[in-house]
N, C-alpha and C positions, 0 to 999 in steps of 0.2 A: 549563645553558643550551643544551641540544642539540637541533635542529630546529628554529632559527633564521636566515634569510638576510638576510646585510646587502652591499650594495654602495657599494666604495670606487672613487673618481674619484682618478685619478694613484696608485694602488697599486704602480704601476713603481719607486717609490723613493723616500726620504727621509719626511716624515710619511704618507705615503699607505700605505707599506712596514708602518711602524711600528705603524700602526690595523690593518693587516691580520693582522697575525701577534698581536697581542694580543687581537683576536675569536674570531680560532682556537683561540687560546689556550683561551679561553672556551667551545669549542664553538659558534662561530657555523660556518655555511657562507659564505662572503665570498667574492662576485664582484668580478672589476678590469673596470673601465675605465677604458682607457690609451693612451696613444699609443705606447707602448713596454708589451711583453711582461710579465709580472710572473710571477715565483717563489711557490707555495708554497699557491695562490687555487685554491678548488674550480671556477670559469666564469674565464678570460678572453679577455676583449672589447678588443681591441685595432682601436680608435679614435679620433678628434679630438673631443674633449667639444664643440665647438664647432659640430658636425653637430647638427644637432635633429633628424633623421631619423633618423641611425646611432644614437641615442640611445635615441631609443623604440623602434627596433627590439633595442638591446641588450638593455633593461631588461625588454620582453617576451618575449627567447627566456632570459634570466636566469629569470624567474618560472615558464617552463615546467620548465626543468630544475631548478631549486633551491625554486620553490614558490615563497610571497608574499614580497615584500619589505617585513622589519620596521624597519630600517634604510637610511638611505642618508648618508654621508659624501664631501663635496665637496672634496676634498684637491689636485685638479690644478691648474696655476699652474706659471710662470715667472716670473726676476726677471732683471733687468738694474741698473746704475746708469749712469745717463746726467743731466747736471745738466738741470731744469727749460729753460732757456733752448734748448736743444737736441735737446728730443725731437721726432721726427719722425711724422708723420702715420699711417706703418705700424708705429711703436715703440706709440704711444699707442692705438690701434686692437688691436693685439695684444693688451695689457695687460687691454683693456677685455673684449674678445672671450674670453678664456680664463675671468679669475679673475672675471667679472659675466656673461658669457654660457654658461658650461660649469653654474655654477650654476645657473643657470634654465631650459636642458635638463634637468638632471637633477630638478629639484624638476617640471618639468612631465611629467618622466616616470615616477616615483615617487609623486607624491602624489595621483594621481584612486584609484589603488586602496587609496591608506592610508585615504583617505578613507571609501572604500566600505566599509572593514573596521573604521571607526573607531578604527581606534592606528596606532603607528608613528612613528620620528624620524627630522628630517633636521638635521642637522648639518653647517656650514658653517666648515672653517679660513680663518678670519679673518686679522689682523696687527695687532702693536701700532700699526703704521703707520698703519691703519684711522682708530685714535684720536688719535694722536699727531704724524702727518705724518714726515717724514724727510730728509735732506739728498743729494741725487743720485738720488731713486727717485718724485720726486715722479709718473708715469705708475702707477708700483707701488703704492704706497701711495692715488693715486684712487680704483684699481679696487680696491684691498683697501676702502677705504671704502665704496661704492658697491655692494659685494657685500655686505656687514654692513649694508647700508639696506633692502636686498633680504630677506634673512634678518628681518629686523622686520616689515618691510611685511607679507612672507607669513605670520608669524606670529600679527601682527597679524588678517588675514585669519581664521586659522584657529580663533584663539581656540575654546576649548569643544570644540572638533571630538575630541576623544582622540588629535591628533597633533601631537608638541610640535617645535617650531623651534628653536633653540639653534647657538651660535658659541663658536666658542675661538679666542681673539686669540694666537699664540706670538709671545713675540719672536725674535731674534737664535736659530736652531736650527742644531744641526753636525749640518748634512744637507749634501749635495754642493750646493744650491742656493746657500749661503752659500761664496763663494770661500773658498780658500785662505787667501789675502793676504788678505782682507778688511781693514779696520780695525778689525771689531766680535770679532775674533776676535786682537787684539793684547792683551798685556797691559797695556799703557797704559788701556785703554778695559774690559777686566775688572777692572782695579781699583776702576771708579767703580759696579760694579754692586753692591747689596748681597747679593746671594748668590757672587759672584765669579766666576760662569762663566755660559758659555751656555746653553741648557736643551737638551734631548736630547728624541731624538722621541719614545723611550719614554714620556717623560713627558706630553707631549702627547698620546702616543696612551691613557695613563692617562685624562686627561679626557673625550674621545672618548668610552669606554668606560663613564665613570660614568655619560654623557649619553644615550646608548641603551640603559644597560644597567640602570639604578640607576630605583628609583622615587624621584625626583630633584626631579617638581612643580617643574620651571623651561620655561620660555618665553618666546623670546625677550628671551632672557638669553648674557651675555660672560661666559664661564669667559677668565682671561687668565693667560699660560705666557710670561713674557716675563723671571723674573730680577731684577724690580724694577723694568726698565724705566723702566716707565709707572706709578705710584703712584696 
């Protein structure tokens, strides 16, 4: 798989980390962009996915130096828990602006040239949240939703095109995102999973990897990595 360039969004850590280091794995060359530095990436572009500008200008000096981009993986996000009744107008706007607007930067910076070469995937980490809603993250799980409607929509679009759309919903991941304390990470609340534990990024970043890498004939399709979660 060697002379291949894929670029990952939030590669600074937890599933973005995880999709990065198993490309390479692969012999991809994998660019970061990040708003934090990232380990291990042959390009990183350390910036706010949320700039449309810094965006396109990453993704074009990405291409220069690493060649086309056959891959792009939208991994950056933040989470909080704050209950519904209390979200505030910069919490909700946040939410929105990272994991629905870093997306759409990157799909508008990535895919005029997939296009032009007819192939190429973009891949979207989604959340079970997405589908399922959640207790204290309702601003969270919106834009996880809302970014998976986006991911269809453009898919949708693309249809035929030789460039395929695709999302992977994880649930509950032990990544630094997911507190400590959490409750989803107590054993009261593993016991009620049917596989008994959380899932891990490697494994998510497994899917990832079938999704760009596999001739796979899905689009605008939910790979989901959630534990049982969501059935």
């Amino acid at each position: 798989m060697t002379g291949r360039t894929a670029v990952v969004t939030g590669a600074g850590g937890g599933i973005g980390a995880a999709v990065t280091a198993r490309l390479r794995e692969r012999g991809w060359s994998v660019a970061s962009i990040s708003q934090h530095p990232a380990a291990g990436v042959d390009r990183d572009c350390v910036l706010d996915v949320r700039d449309a500008a810094a965006m396109t200008a990453a993704v074009a000096e990405i291409s220069e130096h690493l060649g086309p981009i056959e891959a792009a993986v939208s991994c950056a996000g933040h989470y909080d828990e704050t209950s519904a009744l209390e979200i505030d107008p910069e919490s909700w706007n946040a939410m929105l602006r990272v994991h629905v607007g870093g997306l759409l930067n990157l799909a508008q910076a990535v895919l005029p040239g997939m296009l032009e070469r007819g192939s190429g995937r973009l891949v979207g980490i989604a959340s079970e949240r997405a589908v399922g809603g959640g207790s204290n993250d309702a601003h969270y799980a919106s834009a996880k939703g809302a970014g998976l409607s986006l991911l269809r929509s453009i898919a949708a679009e693309l249809a035929g095109s030789g460039v395929l759309v695709n999302a992977v919903a994880p649930g509950p991941c032990d990544t630094p995102l997911l507190a400590h304390d959490s409750w989803e990470r107590q054993e009261a609340h593993l016991r009620t999973l049917p596989v008994g534990r959380i899932a891990l990024p490697s494994e998510v970043a497994e899917m990832v990897r079938s999704l760009v890498e596999d001739d796979v004939h899905m689009h605008g399709d939910v790979l989901s990595v959630n534990s049982g979660t969501v059935i």
